[in-house]
N, C-alpha and C positions, 0 to 999 in steps of 0.2 A: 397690397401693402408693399412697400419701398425693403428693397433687399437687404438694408441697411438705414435705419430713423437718419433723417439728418444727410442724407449723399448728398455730397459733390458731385457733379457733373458739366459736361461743356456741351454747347447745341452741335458743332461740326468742324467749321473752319475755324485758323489758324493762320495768320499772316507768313506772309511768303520772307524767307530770310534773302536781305540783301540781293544777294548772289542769285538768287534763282528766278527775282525781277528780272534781271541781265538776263539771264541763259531765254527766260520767255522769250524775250526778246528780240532772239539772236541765237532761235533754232536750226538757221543753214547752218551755221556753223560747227552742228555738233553731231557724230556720228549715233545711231539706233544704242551702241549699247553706253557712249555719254551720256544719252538723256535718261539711260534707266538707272546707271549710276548717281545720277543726279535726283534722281526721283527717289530711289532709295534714301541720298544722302538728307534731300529735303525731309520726309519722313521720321528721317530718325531724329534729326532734330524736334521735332513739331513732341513728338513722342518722347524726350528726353526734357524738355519746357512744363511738359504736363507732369508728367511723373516726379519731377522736381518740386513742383508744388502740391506734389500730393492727394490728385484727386482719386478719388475711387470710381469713377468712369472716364477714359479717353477715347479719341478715336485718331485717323492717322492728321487729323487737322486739312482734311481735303487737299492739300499740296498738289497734288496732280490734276488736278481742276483747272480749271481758267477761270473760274464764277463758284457762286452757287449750285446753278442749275444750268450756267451756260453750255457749259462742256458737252452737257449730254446729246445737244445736235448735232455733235459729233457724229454719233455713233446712231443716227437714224439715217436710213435712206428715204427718197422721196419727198427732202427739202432741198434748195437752193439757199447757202450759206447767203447773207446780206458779205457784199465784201466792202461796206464800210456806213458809219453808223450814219444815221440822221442830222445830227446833231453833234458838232464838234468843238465849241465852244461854249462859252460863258459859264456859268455858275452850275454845277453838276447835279442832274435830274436825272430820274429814269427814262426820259427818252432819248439819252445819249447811247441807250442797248436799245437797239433798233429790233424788226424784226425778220423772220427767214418767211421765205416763200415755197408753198406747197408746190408740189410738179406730179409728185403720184404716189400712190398708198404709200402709207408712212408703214416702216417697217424699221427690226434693230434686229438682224440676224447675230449679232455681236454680242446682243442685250449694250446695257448701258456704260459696263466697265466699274459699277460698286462691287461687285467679284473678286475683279484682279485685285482691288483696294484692298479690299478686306483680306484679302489672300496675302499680301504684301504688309498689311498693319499686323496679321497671327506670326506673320515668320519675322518681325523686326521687333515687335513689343516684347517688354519683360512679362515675366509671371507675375501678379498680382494683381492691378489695373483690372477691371469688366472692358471689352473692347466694342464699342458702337461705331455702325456703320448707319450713313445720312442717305435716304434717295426723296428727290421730290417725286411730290404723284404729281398725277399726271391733268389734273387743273393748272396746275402752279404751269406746269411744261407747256399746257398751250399756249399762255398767255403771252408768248413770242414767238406764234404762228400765225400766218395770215390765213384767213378762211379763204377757200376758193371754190368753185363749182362742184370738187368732191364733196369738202368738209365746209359747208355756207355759215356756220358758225362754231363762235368756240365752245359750245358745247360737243359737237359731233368731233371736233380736234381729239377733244378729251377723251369719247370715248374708244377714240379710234389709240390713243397715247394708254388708255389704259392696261390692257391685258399687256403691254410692253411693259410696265410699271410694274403688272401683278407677276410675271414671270421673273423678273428681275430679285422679288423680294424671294420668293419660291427660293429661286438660284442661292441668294445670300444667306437663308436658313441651311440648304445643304451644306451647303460651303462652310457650315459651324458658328453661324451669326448669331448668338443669344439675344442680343440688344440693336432695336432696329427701329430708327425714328424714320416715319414718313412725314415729309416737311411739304405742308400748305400752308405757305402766308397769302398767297394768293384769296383763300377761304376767307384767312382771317382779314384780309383788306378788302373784299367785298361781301362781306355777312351781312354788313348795311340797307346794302340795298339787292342783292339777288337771295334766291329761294335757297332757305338753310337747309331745309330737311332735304333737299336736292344734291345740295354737298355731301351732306351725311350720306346720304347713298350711294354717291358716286367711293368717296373716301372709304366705306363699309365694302362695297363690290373691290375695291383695288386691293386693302388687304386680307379676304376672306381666307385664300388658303394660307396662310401664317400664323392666321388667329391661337392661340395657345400655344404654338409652339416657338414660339420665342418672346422676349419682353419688347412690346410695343409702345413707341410714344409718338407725339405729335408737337410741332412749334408752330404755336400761335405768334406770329409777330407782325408788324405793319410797315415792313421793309428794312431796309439798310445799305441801299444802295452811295456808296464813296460815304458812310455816315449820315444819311437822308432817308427820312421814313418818307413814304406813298403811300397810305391809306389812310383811312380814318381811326383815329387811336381810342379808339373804344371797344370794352370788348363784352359791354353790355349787351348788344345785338348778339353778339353767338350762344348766348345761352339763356333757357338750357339745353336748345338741341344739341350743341356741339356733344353736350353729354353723353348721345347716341353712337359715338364713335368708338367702333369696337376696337380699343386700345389699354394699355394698361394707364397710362401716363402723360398729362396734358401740360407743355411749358407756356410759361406766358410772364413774356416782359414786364417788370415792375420799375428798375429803378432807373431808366429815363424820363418812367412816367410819373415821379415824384411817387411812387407808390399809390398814386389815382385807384381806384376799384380794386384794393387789396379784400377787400370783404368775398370779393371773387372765388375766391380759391375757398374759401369755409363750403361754397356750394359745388365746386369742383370735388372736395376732399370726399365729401356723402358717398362719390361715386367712382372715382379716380383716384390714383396717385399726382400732386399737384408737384410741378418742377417750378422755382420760383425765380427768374429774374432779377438778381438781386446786384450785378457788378455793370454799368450803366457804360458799354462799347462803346457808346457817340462821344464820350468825356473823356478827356486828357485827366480828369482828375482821379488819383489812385485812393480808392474806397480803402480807407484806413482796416486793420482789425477789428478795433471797436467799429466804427461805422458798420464794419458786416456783422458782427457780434448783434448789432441793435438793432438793425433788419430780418436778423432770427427771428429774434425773438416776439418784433411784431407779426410776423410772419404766424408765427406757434401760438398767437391770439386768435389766429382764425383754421389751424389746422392741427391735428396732431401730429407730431414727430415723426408715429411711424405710415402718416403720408406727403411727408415734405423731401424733398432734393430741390438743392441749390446749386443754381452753374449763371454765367453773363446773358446781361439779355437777349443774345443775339449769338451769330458765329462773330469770330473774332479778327475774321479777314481784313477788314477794315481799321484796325489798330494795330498801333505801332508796336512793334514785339517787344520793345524792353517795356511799355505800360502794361502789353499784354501778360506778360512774364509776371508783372509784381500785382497785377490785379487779381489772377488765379491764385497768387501765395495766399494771399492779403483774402481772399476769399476764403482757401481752404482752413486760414488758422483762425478766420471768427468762427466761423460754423464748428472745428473745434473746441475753441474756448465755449460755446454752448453745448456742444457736447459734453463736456466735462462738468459744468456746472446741472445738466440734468442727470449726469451718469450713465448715458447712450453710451 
């Protein structure tokens, strides 16, 4: 059951203010402890947007990222960075993120850097706020690897990206992580057509030793690359094995999708805590209060209260901060205004 009937929550990212486009930018230019200033200063903002709207879960809105999940090639040896994409025009697809080339055992004696993150979001965040921290496993992470004579496919990527993934989570529970999403869209954009219960195992073996000891969720989504999905937006093929997934807590996008397979989550809830997708990232158009107020509530037609939480469908790196800003208010104060009308 949901720690609170009714949460607020956000999947991870967080658009980058302004200024910190630039500095990406036009990192010679800035000395080791500029850019930690700067990464601090990014953070508190991102942290101070949330809090402002009032959610009851943040996290530091990934600021110190380059991507999603790009960043973390960073911090593996035994690839070869691509040092420029494929594809450098026309209209914005996923194969404008190219991919890196193996050279020899993949390894992260560093781990990933969700650590230092979280280490950084405990000593900048206020008291009250749940503090969640995002890592992709390690499907999602192969999927901009090239197989080569060690690893012939991407399954063997994966398993070799796993125990790097399972260590990392290990690390983030010491390190005092309560709240802890491992993000496969990967999963969920190929459930269609490759072997589910195969996921399930790989995703079950990645987070085994974290199992209970902290709150576990999962984001089902079908991409969001520059505001552009990649998969197939159905999410009637993953279940009900997806159900198998030893986690507390399943998100899954709704209102890009007009609310399509809302009946979804009623089968979800049997078994899980359902996170609902209710503020629609790809749209400039800001979800009114009522507008969220009446996606509650259809929402509470197929689940009970105390297993719904509400956050965007998506991370929110891809919109622009002042929609971002009023989309999370605009979010937090329907789902109160239902609150209040049930008494939660």
């Amino acid at each position: 059951m949901q720690p609170k009937p009714l949460r607020t929550t956000v999947i991870g990212s967080y658009p980058f203010p302004g200024w910190l486009e630039f500095a990406t930018q036009n990192l010679d230019h800035f000395g080791d402890h500029d850019i930690a200033e700067a990464q601090d200063d990014a953070v508190t903002v991102a942290i101070q947007d949330q809090v402002a709207a009032g959610l009851d879960v943040i996290t530091d809105g990934e600021q110190t990222r380059l991507d999603f999940n790009l960043s973390f090639y960073g911090y593996l040896e035994g690839i070869k960075l691509e040092d420029h994409t494929p594809r450098q025009f026309g209209p914005p697809a996923h194969d404008q993120r190219g991919k890196h080339r193996i050279v020899s055992e993949l390894n992260a004696p560093r781990g990933l850097g969700a650590v230092e993150e979280f280490q950084r979001l405990k000593r900048i965040a206020p008291n009250g706020p749940t503090l969640k921290a995002s890592v992709p496993g390690p499907y999602t992470m192969s999927g901009r690897l090239l197989p080569n004579y060690r690893y012939d496919d991407r399954y063997k990527i994966t398993e070799a990206l796993l125990p790097i993934v399972r260590n990392e989570l290990v690390a983030l529970v010491k390190a005092g992580c309560t709240e802890l999403t491992v993000d496969e869209p990967s999963m969920s954009c190929y459930a269609y057509k490759e072997d589910r219960q195969r996921f399930v195992d790989i995703f079950n073996r990645t987070v085994e030793p974290v199992v209970g000891k902290c709150r576990l969720s999962t984001h089902l989504c079908f991409g969001n690359f520059k505001g552009h999905a990649v998969g197939l937006r159905q999410y009637a093929p993953m279940f009900p094995d997806f159900l198998d997934f030893a986690i507390d807590e399943i998100h899954v996008e709704m209102a890009s999708r007009e609310f399509a397979e809302i009946e979804i989550i009623e089968q979800i809830a049997q078994k899980k805590d359902v996170a609902v997708g209710i503020v629609d990232v790809k749209s400039y158009y800001i979800e009114t209060v009522d507008d969220i107020a009446e996606r509650v509530r259809l929402c509470l037609k197929h689940a009970p209260a105390e297993r719904l939480a509400f956050a965007p469908d998506c991370g929110l790196s891809q919109t622009a901060r002042w929609a971002a800003r009023q989309k999370l208010k605009n979010m937090v104060a329907g789902v109160a205004k239902v609150r209040e009308e049930l008494g939660v």
